[in-house]
Backbone bond lengths (Angstrom), bond angles and torsions (degrees), N, CA, C in turn:
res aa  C-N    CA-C-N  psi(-1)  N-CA   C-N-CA  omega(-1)  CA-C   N-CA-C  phi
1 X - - - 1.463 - - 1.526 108.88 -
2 X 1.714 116.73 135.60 1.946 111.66 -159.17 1.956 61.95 -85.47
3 X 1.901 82.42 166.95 1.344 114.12 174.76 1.911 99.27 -91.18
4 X 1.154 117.45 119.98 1.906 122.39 167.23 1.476 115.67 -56.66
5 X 1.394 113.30 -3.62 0.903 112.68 -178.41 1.924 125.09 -94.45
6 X 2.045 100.89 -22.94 0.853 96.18 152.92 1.539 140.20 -115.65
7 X 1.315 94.70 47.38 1.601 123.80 -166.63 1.716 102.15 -108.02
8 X 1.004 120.24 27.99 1.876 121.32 -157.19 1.549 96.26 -148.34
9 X 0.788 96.87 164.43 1.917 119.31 -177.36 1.673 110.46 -99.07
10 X 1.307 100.08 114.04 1.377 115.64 -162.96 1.490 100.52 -38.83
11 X 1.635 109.52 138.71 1.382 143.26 179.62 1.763 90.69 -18.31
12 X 1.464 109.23 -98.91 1.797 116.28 -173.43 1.687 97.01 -25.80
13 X 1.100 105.75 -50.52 1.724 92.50 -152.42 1.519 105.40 -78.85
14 X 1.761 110.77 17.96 1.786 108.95 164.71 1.658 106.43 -90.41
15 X 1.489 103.84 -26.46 1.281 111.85 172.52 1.710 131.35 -61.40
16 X 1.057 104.38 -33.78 1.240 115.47 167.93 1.520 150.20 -57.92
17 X 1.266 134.50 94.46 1.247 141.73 -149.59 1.447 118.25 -96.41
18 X 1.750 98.61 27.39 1.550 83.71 175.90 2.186 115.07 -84.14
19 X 1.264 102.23 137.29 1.353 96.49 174.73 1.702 103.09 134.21
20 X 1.938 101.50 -22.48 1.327 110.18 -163.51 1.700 105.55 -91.40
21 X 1.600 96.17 166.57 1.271 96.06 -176.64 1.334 82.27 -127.17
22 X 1.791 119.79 160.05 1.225 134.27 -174.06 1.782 117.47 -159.07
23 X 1.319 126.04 166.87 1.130 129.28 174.12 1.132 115.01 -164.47
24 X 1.632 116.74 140.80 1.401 107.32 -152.55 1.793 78.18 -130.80
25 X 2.000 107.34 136.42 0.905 94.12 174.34 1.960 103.44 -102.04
26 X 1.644 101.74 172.43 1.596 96.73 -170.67 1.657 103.28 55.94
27 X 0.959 123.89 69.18 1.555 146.21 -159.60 1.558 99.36 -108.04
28 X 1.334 111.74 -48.28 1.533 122.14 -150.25 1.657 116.40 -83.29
29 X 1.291 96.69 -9.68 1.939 94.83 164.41 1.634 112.60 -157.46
30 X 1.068 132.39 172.89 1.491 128.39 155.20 1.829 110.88 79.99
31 X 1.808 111.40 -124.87 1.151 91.43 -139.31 2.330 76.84 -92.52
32 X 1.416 106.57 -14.97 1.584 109.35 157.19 1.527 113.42 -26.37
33 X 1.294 79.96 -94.98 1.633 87.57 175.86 1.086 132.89 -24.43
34 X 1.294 134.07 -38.72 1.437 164.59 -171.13 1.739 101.63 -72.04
35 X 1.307 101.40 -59.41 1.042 114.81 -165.57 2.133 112.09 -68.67
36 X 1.357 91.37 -47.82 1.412 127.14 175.53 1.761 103.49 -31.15
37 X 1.844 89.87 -57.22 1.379 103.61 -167.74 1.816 127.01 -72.67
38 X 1.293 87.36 -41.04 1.794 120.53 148.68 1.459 112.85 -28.09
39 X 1.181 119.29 -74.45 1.454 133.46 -169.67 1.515 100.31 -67.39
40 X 1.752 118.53 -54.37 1.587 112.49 167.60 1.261 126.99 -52.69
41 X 1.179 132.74 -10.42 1.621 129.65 -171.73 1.421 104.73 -124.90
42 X 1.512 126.48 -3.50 1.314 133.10 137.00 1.649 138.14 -75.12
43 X 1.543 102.09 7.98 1.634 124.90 173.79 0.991 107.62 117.75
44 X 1.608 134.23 -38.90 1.582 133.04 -153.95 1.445 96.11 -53.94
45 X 1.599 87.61 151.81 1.419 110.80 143.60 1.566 120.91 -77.95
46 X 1.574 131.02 133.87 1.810 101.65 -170.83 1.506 103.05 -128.13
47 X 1.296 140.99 155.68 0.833 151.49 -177.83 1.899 109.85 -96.00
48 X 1.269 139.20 124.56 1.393 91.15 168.05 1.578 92.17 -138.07
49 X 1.915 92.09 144.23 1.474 90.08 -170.38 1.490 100.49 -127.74
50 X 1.361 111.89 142.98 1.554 125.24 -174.94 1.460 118.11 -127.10
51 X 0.921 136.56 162.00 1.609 145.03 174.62 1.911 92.29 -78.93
52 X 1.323 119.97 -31.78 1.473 106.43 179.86 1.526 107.29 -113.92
53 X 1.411 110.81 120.28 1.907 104.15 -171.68 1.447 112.55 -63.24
54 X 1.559 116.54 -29.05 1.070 100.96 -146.31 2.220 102.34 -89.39
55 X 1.461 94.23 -8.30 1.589 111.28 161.38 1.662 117.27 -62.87
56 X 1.449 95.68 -47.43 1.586 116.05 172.14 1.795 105.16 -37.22
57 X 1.492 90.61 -66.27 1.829 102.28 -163.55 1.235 120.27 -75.85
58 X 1.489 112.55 -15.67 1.275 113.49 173.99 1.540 125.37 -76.96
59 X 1.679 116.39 -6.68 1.068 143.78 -161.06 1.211 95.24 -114.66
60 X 1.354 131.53 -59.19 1.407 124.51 156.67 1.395 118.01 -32.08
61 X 0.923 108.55 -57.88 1.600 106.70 -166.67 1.491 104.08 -70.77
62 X 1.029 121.51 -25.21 1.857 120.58 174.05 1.690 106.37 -57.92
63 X 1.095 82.16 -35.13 1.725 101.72 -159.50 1.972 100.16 -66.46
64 X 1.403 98.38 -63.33 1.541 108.19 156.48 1.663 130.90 -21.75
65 X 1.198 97.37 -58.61 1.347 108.68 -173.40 1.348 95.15 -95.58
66 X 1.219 144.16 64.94 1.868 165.93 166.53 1.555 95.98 -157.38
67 X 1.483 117.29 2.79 1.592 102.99 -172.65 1.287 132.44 82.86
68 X 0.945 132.26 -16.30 1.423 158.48 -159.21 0.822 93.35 -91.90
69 X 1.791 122.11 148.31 1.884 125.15 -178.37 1.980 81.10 -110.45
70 X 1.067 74.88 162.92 1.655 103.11 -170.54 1.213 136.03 177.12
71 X 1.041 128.91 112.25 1.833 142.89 177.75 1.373 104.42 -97.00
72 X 1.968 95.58 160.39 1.436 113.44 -173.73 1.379 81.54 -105.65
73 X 1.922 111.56 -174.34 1.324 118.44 -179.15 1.532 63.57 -154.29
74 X 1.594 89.85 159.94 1.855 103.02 142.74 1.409 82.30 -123.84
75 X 1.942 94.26 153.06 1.909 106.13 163.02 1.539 88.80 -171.05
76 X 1.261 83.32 145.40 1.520 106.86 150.31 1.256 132.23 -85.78
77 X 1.551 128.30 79.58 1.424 119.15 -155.61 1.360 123.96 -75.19
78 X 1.415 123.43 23.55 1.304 140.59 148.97 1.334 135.92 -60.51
79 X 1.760 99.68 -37.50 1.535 120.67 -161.57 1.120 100.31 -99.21
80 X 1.427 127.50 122.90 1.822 120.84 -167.39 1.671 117.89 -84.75
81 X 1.449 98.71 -16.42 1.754 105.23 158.82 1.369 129.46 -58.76
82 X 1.874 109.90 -51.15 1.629 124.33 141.09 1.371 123.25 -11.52
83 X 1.594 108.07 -66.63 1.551 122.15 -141.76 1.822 91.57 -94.21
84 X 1.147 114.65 -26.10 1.591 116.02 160.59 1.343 113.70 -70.49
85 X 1.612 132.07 -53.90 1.434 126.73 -163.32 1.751 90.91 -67.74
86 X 1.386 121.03 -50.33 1.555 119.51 179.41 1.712 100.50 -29.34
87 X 1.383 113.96 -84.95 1.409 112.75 -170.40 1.547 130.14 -36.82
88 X 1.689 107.83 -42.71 1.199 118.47 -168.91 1.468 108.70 -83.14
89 X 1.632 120.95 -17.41 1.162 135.38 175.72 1.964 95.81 -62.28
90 X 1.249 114.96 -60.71 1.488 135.50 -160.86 1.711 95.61 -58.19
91 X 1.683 116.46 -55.09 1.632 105.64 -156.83 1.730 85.95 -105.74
92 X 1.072 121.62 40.30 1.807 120.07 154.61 1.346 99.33 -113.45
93 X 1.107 132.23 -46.20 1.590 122.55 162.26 1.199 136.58 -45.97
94 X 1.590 91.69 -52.11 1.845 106.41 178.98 1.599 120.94 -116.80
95 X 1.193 102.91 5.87 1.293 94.19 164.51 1.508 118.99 110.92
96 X 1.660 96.00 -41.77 1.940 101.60 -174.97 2.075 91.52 174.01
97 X 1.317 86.23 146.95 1.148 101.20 171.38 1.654 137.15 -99.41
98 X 1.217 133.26 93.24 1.551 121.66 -167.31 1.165 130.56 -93.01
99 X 1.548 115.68 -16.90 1.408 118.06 -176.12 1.544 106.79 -134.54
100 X 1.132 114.59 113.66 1.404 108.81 163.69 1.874 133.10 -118.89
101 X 1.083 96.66 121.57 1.603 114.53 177.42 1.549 118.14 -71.79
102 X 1.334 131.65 90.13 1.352 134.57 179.34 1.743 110.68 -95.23
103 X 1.367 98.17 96.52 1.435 106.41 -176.44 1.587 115.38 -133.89
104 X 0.755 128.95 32.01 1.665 126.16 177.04 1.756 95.64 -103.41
105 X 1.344 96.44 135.46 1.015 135.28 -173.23 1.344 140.57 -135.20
106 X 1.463 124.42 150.94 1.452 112.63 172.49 1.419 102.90 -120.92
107 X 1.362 125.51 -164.64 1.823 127.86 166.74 1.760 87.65 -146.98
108 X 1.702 103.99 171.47 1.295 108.89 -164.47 1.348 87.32 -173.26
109 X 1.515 114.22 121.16 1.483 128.72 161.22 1.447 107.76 -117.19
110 X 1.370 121.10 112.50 1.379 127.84 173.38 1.815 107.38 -152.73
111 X 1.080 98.23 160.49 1.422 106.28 -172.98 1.758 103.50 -89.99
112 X 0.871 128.47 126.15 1.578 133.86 -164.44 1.462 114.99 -57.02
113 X 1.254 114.94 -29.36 1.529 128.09 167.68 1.269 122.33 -49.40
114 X 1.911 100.40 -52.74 1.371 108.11 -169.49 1.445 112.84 -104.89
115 X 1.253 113.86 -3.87 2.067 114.89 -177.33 1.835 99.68 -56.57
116 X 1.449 98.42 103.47 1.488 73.48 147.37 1.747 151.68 -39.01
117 X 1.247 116.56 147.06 1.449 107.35 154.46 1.478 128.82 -42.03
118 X 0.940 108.54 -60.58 1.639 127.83 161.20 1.893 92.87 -27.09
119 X 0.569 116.59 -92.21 1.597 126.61 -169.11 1.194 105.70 -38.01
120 X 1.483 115.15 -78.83 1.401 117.05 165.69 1.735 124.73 -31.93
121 X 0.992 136.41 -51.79 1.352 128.12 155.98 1.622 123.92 -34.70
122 X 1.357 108.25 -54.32 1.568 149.20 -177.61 1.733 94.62 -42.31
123 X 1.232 92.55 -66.56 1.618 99.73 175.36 1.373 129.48 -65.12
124 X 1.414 110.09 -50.80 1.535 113.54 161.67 1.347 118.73 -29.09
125 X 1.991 97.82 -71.74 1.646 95.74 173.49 1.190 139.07 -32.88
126 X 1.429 112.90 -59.08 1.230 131.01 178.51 1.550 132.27 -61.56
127 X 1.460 96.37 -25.82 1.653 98.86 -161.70 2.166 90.01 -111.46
128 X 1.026 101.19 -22.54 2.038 102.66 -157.31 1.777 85.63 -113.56
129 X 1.306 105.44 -82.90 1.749 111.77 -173.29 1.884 137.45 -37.42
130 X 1.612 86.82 -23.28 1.439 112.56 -178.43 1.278 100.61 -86.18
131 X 1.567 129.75 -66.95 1.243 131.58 156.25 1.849 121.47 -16.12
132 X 1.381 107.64 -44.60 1.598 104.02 -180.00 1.467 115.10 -76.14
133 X 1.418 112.77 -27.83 1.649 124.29 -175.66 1.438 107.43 -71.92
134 X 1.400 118.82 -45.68 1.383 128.96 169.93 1.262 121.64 -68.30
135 X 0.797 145.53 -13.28 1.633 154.45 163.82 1.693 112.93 -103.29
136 X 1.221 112.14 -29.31 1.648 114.40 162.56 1.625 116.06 -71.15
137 X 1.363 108.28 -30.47 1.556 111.36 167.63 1.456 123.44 -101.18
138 X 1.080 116.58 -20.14 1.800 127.28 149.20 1.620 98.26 -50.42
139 X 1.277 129.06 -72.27 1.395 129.02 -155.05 1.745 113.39 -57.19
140 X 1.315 97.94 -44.40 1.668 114.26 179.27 1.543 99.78 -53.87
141 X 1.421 133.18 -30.89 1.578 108.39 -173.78 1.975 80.99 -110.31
142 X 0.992 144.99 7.13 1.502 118.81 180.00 1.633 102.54 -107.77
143 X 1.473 120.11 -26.52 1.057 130.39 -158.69 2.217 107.37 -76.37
144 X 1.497 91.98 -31.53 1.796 105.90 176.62 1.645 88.21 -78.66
145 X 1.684 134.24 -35.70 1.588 105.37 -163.27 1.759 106.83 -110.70
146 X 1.356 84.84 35.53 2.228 101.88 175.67 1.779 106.59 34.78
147 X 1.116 99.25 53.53 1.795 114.71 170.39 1.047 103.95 -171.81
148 X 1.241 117.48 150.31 1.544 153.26 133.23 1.424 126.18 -177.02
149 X 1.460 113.93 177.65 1.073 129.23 137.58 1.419 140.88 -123.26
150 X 1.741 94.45 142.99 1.725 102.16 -178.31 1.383 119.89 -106.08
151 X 1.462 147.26 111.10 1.038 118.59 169.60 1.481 124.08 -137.70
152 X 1.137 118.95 135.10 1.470 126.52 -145.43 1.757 104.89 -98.58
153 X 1.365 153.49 172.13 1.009 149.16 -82.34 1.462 96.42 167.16
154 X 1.643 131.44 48.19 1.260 114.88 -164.19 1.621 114.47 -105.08
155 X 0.634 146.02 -145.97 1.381 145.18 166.35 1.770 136.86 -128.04
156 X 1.244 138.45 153.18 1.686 108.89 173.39 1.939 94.95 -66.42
157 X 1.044 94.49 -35.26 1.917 83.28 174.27 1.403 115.77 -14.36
158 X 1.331 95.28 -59.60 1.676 94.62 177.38 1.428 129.50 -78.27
159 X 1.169 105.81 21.47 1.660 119.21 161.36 1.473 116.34 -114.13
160 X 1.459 118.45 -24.65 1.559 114.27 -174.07 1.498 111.56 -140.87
161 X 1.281 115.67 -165.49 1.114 112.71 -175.35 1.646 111.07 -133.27
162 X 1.891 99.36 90.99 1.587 90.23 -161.77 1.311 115.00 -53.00
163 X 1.423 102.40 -173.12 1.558 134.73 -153.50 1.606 106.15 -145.22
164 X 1.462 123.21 128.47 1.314 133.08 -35.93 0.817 140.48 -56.18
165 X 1.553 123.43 -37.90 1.418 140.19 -174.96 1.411 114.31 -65.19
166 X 1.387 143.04 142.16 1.399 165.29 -171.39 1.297 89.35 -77.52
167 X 1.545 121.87 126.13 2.000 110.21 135.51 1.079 88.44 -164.90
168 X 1.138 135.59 103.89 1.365 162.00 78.60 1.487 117.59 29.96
169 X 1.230 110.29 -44.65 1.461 109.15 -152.63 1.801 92.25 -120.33
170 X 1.085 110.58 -7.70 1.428 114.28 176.95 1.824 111.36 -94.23
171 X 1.300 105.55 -56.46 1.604 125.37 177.28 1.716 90.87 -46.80
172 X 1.774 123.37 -60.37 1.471 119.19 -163.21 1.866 101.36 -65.11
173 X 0.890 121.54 -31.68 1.522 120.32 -162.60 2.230 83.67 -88.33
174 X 0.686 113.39 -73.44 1.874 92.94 174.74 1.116 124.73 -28.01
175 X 1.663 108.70 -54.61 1.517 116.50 169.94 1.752 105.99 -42.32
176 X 1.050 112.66 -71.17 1.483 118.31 -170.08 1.662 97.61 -58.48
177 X 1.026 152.68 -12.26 1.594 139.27 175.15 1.277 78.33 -89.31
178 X 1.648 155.85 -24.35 1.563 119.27 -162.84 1.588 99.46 -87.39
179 X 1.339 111.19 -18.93 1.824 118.13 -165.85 1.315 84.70 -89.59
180 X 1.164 146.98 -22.14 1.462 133.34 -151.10 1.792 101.14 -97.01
181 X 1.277 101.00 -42.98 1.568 131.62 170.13 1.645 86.88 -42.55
182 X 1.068 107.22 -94.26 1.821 115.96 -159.60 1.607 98.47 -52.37
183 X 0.946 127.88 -47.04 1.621 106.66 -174.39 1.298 116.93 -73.41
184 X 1.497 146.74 -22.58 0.966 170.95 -67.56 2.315 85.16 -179.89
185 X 1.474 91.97 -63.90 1.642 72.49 175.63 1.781 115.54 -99.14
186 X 0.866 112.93 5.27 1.457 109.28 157.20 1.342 123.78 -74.24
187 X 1.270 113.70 -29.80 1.767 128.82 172.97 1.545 105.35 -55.00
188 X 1.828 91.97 -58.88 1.573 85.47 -163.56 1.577 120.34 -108.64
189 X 1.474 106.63 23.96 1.622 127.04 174.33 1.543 116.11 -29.07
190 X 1.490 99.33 -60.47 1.396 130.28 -149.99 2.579 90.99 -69.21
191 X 1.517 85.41 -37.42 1.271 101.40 -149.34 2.385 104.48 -83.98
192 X 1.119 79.61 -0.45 2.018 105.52 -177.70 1.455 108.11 77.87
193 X 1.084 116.18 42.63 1.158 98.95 -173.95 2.048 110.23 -124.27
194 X 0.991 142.82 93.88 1.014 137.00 -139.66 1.836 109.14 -110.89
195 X 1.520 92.13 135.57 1.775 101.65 -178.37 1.430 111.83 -99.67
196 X 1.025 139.53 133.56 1.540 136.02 153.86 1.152 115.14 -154.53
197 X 1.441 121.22 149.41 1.846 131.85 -178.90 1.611 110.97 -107.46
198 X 1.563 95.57 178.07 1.065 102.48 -176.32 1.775 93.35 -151.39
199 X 1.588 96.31 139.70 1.687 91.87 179.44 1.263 87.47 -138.00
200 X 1.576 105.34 118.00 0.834 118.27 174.79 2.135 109.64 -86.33
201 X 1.234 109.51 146.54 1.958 113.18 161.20 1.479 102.76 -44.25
202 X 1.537 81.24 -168.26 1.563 127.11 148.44 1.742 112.63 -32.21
203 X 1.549 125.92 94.40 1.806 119.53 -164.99 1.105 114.41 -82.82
204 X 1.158 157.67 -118.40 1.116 158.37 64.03 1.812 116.91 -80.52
205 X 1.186 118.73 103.58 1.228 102.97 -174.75 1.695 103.46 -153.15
206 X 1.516 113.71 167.74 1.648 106.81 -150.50 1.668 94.85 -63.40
207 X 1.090 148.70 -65.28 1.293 152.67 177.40 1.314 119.37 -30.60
208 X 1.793 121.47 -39.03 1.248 109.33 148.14 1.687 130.79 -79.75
209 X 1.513 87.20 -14.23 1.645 82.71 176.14 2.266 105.66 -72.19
210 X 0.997 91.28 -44.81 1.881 100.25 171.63 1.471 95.90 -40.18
211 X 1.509 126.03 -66.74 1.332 117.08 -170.22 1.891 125.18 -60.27
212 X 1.364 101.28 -47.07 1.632 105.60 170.01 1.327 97.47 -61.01
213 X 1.192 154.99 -3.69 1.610 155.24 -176.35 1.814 97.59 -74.82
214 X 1.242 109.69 -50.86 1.585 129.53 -164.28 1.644 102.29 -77.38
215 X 1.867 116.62 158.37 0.820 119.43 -166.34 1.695 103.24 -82.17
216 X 1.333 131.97 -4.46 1.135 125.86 169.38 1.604 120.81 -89.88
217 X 1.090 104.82 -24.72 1.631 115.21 148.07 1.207 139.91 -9.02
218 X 1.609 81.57 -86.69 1.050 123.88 155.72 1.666 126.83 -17.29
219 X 1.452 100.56 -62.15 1.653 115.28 -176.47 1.479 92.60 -104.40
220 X 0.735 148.09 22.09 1.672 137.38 114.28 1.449 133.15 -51.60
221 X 1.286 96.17 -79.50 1.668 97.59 -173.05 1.269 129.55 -44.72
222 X 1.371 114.69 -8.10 1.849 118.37 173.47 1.429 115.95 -81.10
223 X 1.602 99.31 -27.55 1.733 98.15 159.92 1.468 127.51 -97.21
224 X 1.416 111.57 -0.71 1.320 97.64 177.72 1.672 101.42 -94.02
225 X 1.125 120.69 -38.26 1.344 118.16 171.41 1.875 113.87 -65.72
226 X 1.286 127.31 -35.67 1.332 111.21 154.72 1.434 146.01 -56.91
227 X 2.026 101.56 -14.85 1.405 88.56 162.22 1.318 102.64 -131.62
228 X 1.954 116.98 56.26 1.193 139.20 155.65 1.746 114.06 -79.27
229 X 0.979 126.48 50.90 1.970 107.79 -169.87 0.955 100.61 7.49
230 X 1.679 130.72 -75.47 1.520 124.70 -137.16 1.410 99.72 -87.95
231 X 1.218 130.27 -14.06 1.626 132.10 157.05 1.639 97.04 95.86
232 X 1.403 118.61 6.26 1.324 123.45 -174.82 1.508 118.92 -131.48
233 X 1.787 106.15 147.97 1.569 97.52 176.31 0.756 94.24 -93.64
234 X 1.755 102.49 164.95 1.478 122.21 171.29 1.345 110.82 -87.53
235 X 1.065 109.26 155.40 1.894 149.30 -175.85 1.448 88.49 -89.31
236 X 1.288 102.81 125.40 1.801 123.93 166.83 1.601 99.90 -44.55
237 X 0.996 137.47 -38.85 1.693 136.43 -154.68 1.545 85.10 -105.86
238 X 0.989 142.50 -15.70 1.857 121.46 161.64 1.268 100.64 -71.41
239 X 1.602 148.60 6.45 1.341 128.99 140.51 0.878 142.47 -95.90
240 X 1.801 113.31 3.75 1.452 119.65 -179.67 1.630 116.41 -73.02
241 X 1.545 117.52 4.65 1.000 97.75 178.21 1.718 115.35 -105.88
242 X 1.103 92.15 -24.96 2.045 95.39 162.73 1.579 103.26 -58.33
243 X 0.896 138.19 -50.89 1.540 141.57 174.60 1.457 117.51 -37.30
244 X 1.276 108.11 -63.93 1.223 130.76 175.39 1.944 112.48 -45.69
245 X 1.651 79.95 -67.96 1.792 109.20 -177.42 2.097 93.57 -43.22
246 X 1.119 103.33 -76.04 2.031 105.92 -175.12 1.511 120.26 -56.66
247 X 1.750 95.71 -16.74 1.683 92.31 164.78 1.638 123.58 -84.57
248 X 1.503 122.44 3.08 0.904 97.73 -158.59 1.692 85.98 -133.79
249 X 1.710 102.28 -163.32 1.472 104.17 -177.94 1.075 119.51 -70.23
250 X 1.321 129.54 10.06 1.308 131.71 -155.12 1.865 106.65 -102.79
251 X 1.607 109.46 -15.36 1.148 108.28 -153.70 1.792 88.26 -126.61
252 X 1.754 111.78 23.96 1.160 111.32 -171.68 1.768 124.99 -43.32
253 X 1.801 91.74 -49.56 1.748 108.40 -165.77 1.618 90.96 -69.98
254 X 1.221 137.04 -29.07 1.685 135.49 -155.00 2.213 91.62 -79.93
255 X 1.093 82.72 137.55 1.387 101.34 160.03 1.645 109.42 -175.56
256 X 1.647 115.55 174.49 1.690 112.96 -177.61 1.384 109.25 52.17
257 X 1.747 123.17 11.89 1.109 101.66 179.58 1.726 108.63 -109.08
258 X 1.506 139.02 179.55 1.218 120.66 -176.97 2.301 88.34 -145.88
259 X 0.866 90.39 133.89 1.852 109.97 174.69 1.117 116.81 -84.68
260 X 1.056 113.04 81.05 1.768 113.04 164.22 1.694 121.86 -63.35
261 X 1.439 103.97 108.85 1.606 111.99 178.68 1.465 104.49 -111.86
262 X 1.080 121.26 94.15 1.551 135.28 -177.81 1.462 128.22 -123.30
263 X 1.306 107.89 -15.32 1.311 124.37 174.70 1.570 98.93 84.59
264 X 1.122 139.37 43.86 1.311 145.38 -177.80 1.671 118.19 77.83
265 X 1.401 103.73 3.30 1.715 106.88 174.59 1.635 123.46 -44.23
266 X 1.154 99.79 -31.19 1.732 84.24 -173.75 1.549 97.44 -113.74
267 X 1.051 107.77 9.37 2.277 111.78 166.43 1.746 107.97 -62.38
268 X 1.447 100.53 -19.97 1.695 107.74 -167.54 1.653 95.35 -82.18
C-alpha cells in the first residue's frame, strides 16, 4: 500500500499562493495591510479594498513594487451594491476569485447603558453584517468553480468579555462573525469551499498605538498585558502566517475553525 503522504507536493509548496487571486477587505492600514502583504509575498495576486482609496493605493503600490499585481478598490462593505461591484471589479480583471480576506472593521468602547442605538447598529453593520455580504459575494463566484477560500477577521472579543473597558456591542458583533464563520462553512463544506477565522488579541497597530498615546490608555495597557501570559502585544506580521496557512492548500481539511492569536489571553 503507497504511503499518501508521499503522493502530495512538498509541505512549503502547499503554502504557496502563486496562481491565487485574493482581496483583503480593510486592506489600507493595520492588521489589513499586514495581512494584504502576507498573501502578496506568498504568490497571490491581492486585491485591496478600503472605505478610503487613497489608503487602498498606497498599499497597492507597496505591494507592486514586491512584484506582485495588485489593485485598489474603494467600497463600502456595508452596501451590498459595493460588495458586488468590489467582486465583479476583481474576477473581470483576473479572471476568478479564490481567496477572500474579510477584515474591515470598527472598535467601540461604551458603557452598555449609555451606547446609543445609533452606535449599536453602527457596529453590528460594520463589524458582523459586512462580513455576511462579503462572503455571500465571494461564495457566488467560488462556490460554481468548487474552491475557495473564506476567511473572516474575528476577535478573542468574541470569546470573552474584556477587561477594563466595556464594549458590548463590539465583543457581540465578533461573537456573531465566530457563529457566522462555522455555519457559513458547514453550508458550503460539501461544495469546496472553506470558512475559517482568526481572532487575533491585543495588535499593535497605529489606532491602538493613537489610543495607548491618551490618558485612558494609558490605564489600560497594564491590564491587558497582565492578563496577557506573554505580557506582550502582538505585531501585525505575527498574523500573516495564519492568513497565509487558511489561504492555501495546506489548510485544505480545516474549516468552521477560528485561531486564537492572543499571546495566551484566553488560556487564563
Amino acid at each position: 500500500m503507497s504511503d499518501p503522504v508521499l503522493e502530495v507536493e512538498p509541505i512549503l509548496e502547499r503554502f504557496r499562493l502563486t496562481g491565487r487571486t485574493a482581496l483583503v477587505t480593510g486592506g489600507g492600514q493595520g492588521i489589513g495591510r499586514a495581512f494584504a502583504h502576507g498573501l502578496a509575498e506568498a504568490g497571490a495576486s491581492v486585491a485591496i479594498v478600503d472605505l478610503r482609496l487613497d489608503l487602498a493605493e498606497e498599499v497597492a503600490g507597496e505591494l507592486e513594487k514586491k512584484g506582485v499585481k495588485s489593485m485598489a478598490i474603494q467600497a463600502d462593505v456595508t452596501k451590498p451594491d459595493q460588495v458586488a461591484a468590489m467582486v465583479s471589479t476583481i474576477v473581470d480583471a483576473w479572471g476568478t476569485l479564490t481567496i477572500g480576506v474579510n477584515n474591515a472593521g470598527i472598535g467601540l468602547w461604551s458603557d452598555a447603558e449609555s451606547t446609543p442605538y445609533a452606535d449599536w447598529l453602527r457596529m453590528i453593520d460594520i463589524d458582523l453584517n459586512s462580513v455576511f455580504l462579503c462572503a455571500q459575494a465571494e461564495a457566488r463566484v467560488m462556490l460554481p468553480a468548487g474552491y475557495g477560500k473564506i476567511i473572516n477577521t474575528a476577535s478573542m472579543s468574541g470569546h470573552i468579555s474584556n477587561t477594563p473597558q466595556n464594549q458590548s456591542a463590539y465583543n457581540t458583533a465578533k461573537a456573531g462573525v465566530l457563529h457566522l464563520t462555522r455555519s457559513l462553512a458547514a453550508e458550503w463544506a460539501k461544495r469546496g469551499v472553506r470558512v475559517n477565522s482568526i481572532s487575533p488579541g491585543y495588535t499593535r497597530t497605529k489606532l491602538v498605538e493613537d489610543l495607548l498615546a491618551t490618558p485612558l490608555g494609558q490605564t489600560m495597557l497594564p491590564t491587558w498585558m497582565g492578563m496577557t501570559p506573554m505580557g506582550i502585544m502582538a505585531e501585525v506580521t505575527d498574523l500573516q502566517g495564519a492568513v497565509v496557512y487558511l489561504a492555501s492548500k495546506a489548510s485544505d481539511y480545516m474549516t468552521g475553525h477560528d485561531m486564537v492569536i492572543d499571546g495566551g489571553y484566553c488560556a487564563w
